[in-house]
Structure formats: structure tokens, C-alpha cells
Backbone atoms as SQL, in Angstrom:
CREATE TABLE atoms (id INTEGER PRIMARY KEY, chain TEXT, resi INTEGER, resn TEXT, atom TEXT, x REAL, y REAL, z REAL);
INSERT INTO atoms VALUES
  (1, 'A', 1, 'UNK', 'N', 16.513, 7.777, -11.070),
  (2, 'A', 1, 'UNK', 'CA', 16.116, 8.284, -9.776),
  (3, 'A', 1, 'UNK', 'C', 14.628, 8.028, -9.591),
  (4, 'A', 2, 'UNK', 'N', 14.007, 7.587, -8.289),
  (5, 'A', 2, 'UNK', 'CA', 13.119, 7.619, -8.176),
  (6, 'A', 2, 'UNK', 'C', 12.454, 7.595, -6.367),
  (7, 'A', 3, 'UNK', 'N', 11.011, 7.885, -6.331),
  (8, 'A', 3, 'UNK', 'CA', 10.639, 8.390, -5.076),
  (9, 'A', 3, 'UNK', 'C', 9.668, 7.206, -4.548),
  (10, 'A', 4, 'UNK', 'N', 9.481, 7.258, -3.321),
  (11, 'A', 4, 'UNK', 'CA', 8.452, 6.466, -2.604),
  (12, 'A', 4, 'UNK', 'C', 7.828, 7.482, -2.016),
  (13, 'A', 5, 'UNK', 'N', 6.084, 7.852, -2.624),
  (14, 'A', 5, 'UNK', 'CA', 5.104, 9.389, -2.084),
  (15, 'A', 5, 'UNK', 'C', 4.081, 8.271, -1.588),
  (16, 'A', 6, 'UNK', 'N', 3.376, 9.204, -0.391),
  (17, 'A', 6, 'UNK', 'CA', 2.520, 8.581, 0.072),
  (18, 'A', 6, 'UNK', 'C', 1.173, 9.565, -0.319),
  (19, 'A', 7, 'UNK', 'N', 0.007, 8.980, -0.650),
  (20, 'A', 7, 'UNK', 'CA', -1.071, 10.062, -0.572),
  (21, 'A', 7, 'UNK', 'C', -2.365, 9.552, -0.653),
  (22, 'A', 8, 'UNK', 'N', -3.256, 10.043, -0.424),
  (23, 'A', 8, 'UNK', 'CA', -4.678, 8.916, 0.269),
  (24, 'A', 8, 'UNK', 'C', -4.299, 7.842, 0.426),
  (25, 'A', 9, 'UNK', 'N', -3.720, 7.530, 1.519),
  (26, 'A', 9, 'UNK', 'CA', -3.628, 6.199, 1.972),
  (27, 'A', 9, 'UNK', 'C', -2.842, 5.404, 1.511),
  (28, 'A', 10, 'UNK', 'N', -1.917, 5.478, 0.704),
  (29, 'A', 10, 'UNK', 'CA', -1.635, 4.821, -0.657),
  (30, 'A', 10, 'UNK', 'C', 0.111, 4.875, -1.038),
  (31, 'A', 11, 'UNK', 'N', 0.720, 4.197, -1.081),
  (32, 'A', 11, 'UNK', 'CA', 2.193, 4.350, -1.641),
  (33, 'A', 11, 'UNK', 'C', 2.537, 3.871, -2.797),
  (34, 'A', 12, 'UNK', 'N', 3.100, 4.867, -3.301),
  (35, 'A', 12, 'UNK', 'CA', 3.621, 4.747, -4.970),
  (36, 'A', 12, 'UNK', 'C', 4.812, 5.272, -5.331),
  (37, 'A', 13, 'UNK', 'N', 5.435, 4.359, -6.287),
  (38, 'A', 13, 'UNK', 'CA', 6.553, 4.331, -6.383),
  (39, 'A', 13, 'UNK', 'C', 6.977, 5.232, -7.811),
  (40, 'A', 14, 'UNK', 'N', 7.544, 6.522, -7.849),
  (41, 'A', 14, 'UNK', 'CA', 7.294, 6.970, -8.908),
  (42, 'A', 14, 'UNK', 'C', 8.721, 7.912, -9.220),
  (43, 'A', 15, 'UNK', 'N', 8.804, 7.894, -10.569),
  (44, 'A', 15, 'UNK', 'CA', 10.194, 8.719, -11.421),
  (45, 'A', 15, 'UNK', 'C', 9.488, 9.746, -12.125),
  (46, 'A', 16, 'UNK', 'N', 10.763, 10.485, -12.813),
  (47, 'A', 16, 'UNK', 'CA', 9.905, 12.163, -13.454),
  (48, 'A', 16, 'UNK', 'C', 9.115, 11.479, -14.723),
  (49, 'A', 17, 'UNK', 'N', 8.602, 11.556, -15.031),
  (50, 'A', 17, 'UNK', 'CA', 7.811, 11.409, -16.586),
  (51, 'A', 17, 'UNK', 'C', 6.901, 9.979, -15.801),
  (52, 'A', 18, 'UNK', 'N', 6.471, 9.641, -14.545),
  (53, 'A', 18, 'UNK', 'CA', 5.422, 8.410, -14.926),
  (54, 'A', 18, 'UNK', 'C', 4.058, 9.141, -14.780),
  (55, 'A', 19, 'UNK', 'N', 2.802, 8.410, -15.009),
  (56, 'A', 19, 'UNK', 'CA', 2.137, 9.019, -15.067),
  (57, 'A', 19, 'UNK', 'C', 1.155, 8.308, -13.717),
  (58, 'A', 20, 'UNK', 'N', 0.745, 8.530, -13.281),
  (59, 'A', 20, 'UNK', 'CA', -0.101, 7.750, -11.905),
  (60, 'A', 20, 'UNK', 'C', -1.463, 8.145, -11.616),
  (61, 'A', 21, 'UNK', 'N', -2.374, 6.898, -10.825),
  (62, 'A', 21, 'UNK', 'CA', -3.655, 7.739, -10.506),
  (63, 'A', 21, 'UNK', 'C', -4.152, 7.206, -9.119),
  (64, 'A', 22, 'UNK', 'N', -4.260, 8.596, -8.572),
  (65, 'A', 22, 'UNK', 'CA', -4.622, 8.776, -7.134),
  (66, 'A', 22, 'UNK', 'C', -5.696, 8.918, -7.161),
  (67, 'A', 23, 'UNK', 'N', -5.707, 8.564, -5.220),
  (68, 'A', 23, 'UNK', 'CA', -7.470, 9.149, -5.000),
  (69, 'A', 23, 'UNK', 'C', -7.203, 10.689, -5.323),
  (70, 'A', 24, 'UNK', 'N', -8.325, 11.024, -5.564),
  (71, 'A', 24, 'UNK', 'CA', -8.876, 12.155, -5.938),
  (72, 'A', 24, 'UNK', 'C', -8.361, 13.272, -5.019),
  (73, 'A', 25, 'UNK', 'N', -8.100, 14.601, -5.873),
  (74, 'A', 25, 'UNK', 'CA', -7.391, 15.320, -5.501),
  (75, 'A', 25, 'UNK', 'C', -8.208, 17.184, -6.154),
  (76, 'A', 26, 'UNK', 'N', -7.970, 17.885, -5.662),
  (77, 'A', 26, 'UNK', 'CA', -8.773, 18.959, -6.134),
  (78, 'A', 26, 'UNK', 'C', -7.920, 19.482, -7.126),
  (79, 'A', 27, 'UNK', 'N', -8.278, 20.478, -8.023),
  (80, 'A', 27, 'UNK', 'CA', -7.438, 20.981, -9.349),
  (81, 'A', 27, 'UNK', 'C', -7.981, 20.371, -10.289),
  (82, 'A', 28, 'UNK', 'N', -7.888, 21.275, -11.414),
  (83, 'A', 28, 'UNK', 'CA', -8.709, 21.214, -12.936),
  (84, 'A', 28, 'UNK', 'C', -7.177, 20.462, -13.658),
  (85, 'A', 29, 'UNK', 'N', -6.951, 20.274, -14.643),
  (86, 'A', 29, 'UNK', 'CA', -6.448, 19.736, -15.428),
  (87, 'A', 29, 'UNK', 'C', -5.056, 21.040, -16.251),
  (88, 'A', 30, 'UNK', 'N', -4.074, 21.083, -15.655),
  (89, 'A', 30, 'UNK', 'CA', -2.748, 21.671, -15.772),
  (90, 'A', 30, 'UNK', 'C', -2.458, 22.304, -14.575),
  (91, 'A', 31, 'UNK', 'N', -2.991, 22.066, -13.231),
  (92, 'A', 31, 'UNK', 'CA', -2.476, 22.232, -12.051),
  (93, 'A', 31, 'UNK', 'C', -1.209, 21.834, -11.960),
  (94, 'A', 32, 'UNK', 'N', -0.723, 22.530, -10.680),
  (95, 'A', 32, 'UNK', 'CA', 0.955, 21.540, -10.617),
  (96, 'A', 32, 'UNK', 'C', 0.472, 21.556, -8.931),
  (97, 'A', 33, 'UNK', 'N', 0.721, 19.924, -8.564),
  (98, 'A', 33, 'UNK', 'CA', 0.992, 19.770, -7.109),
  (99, 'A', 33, 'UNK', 'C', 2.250, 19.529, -6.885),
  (100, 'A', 34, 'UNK', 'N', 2.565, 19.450, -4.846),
  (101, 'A', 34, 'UNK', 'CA', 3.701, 19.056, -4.629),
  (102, 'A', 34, 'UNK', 'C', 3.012, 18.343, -3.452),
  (103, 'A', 35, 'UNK', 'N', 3.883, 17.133, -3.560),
  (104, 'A', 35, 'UNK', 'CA', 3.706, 15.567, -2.821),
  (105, 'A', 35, 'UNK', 'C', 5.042, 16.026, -1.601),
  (106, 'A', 36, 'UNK', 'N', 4.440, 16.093, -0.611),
  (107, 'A', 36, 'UNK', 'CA', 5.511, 16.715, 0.489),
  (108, 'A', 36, 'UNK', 'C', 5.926, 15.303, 1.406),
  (109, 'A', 37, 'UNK', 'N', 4.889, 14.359, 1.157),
  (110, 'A', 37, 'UNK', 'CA', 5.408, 12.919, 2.344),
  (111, 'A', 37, 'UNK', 'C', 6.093, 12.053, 1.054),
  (112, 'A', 38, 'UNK', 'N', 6.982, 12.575, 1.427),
  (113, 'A', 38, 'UNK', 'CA', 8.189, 11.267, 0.513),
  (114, 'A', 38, 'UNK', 'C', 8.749, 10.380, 1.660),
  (115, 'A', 39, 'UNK', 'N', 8.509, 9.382, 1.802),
  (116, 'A', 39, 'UNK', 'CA', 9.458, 8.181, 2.463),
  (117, 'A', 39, 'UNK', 'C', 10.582, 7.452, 1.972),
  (118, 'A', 40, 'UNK', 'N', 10.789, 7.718, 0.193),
  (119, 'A', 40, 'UNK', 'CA', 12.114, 7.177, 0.403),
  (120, 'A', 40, 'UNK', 'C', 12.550, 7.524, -1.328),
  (121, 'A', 41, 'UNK', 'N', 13.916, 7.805, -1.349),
  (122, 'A', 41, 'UNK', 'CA', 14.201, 8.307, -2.337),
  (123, 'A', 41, 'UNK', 'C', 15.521, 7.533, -3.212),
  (124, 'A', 42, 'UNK', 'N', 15.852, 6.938, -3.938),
  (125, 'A', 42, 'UNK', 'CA', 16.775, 6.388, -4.998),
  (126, 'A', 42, 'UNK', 'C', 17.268, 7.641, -5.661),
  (127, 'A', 43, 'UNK', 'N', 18.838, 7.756, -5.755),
  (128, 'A', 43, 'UNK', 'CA', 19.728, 8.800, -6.286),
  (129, 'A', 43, 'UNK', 'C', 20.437, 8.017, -7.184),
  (130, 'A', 44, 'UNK', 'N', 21.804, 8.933, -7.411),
  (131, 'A', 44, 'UNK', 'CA', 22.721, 8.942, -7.559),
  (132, 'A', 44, 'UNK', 'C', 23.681, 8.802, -6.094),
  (133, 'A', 45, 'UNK', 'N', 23.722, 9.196, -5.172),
  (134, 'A', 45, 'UNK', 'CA', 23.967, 8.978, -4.247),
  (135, 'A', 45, 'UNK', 'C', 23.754, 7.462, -3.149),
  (136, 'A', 46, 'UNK', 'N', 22.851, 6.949, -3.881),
  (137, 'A', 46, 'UNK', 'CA', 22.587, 5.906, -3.508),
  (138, 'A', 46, 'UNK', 'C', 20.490, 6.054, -2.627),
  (139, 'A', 47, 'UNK', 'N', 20.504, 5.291, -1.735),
  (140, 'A', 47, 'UNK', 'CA', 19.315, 4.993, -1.295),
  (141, 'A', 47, 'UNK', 'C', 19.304, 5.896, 0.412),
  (142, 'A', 48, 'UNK', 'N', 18.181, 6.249, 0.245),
  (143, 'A', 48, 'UNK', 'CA', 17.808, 7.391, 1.225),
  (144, 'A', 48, 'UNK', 'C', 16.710, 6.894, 2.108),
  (145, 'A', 49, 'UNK', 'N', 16.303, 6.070, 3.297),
  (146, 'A', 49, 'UNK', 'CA', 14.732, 5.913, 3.441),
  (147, 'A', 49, 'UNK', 'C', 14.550, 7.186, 5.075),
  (148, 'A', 50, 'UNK', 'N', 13.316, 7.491, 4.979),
  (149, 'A', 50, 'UNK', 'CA', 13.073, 8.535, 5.840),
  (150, 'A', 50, 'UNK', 'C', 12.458, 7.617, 7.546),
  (151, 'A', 51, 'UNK', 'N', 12.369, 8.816, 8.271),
  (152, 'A', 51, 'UNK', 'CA', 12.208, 7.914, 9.601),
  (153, 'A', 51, 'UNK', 'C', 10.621, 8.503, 10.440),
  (154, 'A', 52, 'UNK', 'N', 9.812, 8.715, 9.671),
  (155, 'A', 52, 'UNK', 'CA', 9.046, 8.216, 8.554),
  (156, 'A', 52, 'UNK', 'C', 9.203, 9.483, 7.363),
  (157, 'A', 53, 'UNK', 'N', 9.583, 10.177, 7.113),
  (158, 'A', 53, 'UNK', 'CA', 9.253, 11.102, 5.916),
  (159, 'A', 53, 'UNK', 'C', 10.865, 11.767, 6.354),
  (160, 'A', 54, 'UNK', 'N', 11.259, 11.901, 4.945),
  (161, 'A', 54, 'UNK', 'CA', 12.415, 13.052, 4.818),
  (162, 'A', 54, 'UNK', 'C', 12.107, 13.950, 4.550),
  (163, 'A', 55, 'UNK', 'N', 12.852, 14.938, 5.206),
  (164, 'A', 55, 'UNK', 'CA', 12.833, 16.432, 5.548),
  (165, 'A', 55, 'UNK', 'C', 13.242, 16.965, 4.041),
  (166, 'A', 56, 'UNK', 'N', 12.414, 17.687, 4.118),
  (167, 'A', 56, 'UNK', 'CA', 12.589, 18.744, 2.481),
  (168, 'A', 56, 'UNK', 'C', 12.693, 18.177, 1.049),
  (169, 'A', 57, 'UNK', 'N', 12.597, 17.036, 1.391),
  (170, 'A', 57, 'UNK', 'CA', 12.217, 16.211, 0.284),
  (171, 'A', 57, 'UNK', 'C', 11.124, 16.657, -0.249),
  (172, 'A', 58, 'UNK', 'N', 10.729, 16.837, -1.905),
  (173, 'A', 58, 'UNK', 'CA', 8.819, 16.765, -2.328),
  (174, 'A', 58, 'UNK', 'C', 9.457, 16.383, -3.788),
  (175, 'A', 59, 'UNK', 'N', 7.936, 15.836, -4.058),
  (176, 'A', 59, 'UNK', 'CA', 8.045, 15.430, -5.909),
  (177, 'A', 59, 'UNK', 'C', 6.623, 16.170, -6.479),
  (178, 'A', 60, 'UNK', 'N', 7.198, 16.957, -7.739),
  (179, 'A', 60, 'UNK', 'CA', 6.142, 18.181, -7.948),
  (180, 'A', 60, 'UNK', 'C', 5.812, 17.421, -8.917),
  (181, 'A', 61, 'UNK', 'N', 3.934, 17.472, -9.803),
  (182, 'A', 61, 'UNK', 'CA', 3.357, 16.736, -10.549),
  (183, 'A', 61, 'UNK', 'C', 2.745, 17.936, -10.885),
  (184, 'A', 62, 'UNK', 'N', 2.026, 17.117, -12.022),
  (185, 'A', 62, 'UNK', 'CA', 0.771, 18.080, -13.026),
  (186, 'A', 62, 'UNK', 'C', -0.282, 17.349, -13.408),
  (187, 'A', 63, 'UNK', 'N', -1.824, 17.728, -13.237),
  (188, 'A', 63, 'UNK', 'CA', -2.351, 17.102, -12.978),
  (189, 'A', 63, 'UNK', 'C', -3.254, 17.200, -14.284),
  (190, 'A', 64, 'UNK', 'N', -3.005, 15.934, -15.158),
  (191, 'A', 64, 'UNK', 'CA', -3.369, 15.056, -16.485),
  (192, 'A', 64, 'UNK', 'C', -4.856, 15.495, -16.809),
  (193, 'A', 65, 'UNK', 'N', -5.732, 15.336, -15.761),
  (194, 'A', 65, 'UNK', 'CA', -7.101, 15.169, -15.979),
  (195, 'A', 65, 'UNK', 'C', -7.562, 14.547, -14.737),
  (196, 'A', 66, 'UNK', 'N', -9.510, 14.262, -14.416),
  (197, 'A', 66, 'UNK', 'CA', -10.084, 13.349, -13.255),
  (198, 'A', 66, 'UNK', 'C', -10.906, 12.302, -14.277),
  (199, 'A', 67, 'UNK', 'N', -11.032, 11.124, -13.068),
  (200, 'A', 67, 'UNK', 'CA', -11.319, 10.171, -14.137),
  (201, 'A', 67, 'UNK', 'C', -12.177, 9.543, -12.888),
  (202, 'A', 68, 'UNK', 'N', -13.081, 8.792, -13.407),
  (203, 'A', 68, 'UNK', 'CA', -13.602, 7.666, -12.171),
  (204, 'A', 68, 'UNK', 'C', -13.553, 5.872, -12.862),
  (205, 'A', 69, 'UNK', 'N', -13.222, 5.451, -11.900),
  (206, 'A', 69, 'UNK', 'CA', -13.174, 3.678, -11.998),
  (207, 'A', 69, 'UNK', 'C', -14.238, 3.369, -12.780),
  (208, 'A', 70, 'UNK', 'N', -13.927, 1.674, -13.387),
  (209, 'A', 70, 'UNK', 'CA', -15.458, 1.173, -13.465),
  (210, 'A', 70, 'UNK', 'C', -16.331, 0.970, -12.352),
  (211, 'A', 71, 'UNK', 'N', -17.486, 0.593, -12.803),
  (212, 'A', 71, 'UNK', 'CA', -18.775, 0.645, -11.518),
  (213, 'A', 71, 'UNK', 'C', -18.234, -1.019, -10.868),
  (214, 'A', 72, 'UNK', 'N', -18.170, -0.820, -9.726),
  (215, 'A', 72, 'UNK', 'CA', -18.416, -2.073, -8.999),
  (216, 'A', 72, 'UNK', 'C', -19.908, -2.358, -8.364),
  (217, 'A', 73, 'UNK', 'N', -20.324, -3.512, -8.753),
  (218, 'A', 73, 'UNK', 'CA', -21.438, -3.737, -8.132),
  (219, 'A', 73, 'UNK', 'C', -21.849, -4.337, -6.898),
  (220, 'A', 74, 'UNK', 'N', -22.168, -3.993, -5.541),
  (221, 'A', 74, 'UNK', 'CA', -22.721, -4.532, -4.437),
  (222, 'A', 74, 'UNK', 'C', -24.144, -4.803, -4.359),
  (223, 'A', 75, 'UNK', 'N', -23.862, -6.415, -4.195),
  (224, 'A', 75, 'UNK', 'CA', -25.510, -7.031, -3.955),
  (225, 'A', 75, 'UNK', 'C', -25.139, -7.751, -2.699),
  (226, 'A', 76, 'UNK', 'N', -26.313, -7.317, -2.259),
  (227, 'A', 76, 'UNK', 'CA', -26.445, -7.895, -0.507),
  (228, 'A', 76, 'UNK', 'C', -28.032, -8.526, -0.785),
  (229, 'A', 77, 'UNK', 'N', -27.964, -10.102, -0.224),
  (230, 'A', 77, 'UNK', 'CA', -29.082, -11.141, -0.430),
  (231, 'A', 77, 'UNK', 'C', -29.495, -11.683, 0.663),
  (232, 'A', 78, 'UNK', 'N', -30.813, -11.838, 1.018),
  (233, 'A', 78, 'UNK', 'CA', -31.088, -12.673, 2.405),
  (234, 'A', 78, 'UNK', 'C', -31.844, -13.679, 2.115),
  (235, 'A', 79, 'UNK', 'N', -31.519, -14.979, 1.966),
  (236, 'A', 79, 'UNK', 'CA', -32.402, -15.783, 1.380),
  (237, 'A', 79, 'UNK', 'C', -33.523, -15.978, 2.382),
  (238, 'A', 80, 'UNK', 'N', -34.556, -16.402, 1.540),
  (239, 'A', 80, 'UNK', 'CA', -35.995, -16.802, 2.041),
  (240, 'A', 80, 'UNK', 'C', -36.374, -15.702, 3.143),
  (241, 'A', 81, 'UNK', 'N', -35.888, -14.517, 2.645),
  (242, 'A', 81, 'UNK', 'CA', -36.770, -13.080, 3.214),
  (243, 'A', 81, 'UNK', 'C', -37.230, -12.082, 1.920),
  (244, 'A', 82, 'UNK', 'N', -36.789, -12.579, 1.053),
  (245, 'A', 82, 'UNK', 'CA', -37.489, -11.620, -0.724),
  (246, 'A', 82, 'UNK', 'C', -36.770, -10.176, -0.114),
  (247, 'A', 83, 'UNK', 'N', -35.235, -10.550, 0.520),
  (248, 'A', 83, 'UNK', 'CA', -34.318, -8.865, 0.600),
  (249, 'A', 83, 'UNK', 'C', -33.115, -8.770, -0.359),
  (250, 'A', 84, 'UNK', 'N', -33.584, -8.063, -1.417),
  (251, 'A', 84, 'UNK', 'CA', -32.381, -7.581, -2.028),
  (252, 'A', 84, 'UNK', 'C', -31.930, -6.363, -2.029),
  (253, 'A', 85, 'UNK', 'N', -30.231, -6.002, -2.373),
  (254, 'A', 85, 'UNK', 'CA', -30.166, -5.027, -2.540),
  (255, 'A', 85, 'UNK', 'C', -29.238, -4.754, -3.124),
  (256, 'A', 86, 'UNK', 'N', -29.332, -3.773, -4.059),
  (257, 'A', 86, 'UNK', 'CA', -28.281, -3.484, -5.085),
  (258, 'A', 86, 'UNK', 'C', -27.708, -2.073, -5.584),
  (259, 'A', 87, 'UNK', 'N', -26.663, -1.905, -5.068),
  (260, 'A', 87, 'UNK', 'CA', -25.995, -0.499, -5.485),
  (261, 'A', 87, 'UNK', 'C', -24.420, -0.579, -6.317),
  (262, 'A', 88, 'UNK', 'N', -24.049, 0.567, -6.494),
  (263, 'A', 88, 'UNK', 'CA', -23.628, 0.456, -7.490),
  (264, 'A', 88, 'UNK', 'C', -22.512, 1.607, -7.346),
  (265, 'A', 89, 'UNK', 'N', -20.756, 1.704, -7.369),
  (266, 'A', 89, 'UNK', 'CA', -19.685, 2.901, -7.188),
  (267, 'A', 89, 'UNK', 'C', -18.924, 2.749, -7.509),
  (268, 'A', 90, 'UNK', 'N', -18.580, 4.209, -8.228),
  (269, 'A', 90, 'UNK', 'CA', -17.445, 4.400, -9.167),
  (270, 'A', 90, 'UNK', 'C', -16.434, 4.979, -8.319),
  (271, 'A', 91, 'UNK', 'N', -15.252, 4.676, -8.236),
  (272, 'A', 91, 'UNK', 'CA', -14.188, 5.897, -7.336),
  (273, 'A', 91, 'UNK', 'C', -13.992, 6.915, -8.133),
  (274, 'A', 92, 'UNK', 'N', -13.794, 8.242, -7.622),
  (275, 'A', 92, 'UNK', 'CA', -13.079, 9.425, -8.547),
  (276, 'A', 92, 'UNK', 'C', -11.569, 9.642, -7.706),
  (277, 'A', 93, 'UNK', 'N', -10.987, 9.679, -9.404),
  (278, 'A', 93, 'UNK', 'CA', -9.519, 9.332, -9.761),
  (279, 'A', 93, 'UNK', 'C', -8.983, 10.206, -10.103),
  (280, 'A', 94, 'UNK', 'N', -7.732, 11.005, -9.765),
  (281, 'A', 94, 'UNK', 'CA', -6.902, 12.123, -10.320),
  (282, 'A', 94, 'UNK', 'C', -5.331, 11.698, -11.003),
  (283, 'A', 95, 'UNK', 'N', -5.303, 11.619, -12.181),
  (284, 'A', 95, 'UNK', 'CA', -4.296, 11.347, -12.898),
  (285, 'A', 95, 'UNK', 'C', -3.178, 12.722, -12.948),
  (286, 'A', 96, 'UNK', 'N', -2.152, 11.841, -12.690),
  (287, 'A', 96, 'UNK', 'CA', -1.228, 12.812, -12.440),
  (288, 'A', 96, 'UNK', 'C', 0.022, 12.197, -12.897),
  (289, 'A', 97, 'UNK', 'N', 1.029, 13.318, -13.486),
  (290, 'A', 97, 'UNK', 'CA', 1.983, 13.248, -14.380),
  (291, 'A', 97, 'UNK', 'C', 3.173, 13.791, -13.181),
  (292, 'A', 98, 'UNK', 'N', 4.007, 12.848, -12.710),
  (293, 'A', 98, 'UNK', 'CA', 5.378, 13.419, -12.259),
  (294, 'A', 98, 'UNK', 'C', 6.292, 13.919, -13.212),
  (295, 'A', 99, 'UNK', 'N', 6.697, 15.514, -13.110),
  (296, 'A', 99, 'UNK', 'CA', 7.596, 16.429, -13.514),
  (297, 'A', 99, 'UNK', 'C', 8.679, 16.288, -12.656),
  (298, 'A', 100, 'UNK', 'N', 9.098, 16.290, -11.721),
  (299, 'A', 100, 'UNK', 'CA', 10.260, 16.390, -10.983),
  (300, 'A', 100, 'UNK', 'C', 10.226, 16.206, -9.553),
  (301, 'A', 101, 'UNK', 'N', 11.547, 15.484, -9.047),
  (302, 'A', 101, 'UNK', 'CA', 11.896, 14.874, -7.859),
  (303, 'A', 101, 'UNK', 'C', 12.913, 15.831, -7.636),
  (304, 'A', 102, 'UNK', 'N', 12.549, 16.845, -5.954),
  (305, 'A', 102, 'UNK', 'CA', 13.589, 17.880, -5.392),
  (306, 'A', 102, 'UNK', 'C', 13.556, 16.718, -4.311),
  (307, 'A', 103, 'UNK', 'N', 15.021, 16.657, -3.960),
  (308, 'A', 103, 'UNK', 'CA', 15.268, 16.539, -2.801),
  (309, 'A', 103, 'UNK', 'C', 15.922, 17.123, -1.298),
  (310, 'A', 104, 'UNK', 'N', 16.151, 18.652, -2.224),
  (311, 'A', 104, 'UNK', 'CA', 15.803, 19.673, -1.104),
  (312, 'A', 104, 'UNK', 'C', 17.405, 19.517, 0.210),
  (313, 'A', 105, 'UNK', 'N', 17.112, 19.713, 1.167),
  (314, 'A', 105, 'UNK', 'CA', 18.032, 19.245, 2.382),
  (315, 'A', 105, 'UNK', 'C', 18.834, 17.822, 2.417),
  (316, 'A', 106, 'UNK', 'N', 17.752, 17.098, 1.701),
  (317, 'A', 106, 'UNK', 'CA', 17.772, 15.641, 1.833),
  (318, 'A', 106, 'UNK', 'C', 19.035, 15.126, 1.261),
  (319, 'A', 107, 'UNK', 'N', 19.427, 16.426, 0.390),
  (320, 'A', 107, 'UNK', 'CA', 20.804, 15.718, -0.564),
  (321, 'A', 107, 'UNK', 'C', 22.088, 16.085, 0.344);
């Protein structure tokens, strides 16, 4: 069984035990969230897709730890003006452990 959750922006395809990392999310490390925009769900029953989100559908997680990316570096250059510029960002990342897929009404 498995779910299609949407969250910052982002769709991921996820079963009970994977472990995933989102944009950043609030909660210390053994939180439990619930992912309420599910768009599409794989059963036993077969395949479910929502019109855009199914009703009472959610997939509840626990949240691993926060983490941030490596640094990406932005340099912006203007030749033959002596303009540089250089900065430097990490994203912050919330790792999260799917525990279980309810599908609620949906079944």
C-alpha cells in the first residue's frame, strides 16, 4: 500500500516504514504529524486518485530529526565593472518517518 502526500510544494510518494525529507516543518524530534492532502492512494482494493484530494484520507508520520542541505553557492559577476557577489544557502529539512496510511471514508 502506498500514498501520494503533497506538502511544501512538493509530492511524494510514500508507504508505512519510508523515511522522507521535507521542507521544513515545526516539531522537535518524536513528534507525530498528519499529512491531510493525500491525492492518491494504492490498496488492496486497487487504485484510488482524488479530485484533487480525497476526503478523509491522511498518512500519520514521526518526525526523525531537522537537518539542512549542503551549502549551495551563488556568484553573480559583471565583467569589466570589479562586481562580485557571493552568498551562500543551506535549506532546512525535516526528516520524517511514515507510521501509517488511514484511509478513513476513502475505503
Amino acid at each position: 500500500m502506498f500514498a501520494v502526500i503533497k506538502t511544501g510544494g512538493k509530492q511524494y510518494k510514500v508507504a508505512a516504514g519510508d523515511q522522507i525529507e521535507v521542507e521544513k516543518l515545526d516539531g522537535d524530534a518524536g513528534a507525530t504529524l498528519t499529512f491531510d492532502s493525500v491525492l492518491m492512494v494504492s490498496g488492496d482494493d486497487g487504485l484510488k486518485v482524488g479530485a484533487p484530494l480525497i476526503e478523509g484520507a491522511s498518512v500519520a508520520g514521526e518526525i526523525v530529526g531537522q537537518k539542512r542541505t549542503r551549502k549551495i553557492i551563488i556568484f553573480k559577476k559583471r565583467r569589466r565593472k570589479s562586481s562580485r557577489r557571493r552568498n551562500g544557502h543551506r535549506q532546512p529539512l525535516t526528516v520524517v518517518r511514515i507510521t501509517d496510511i488511514n484511509l478513513g471514508a476513502a475505503a
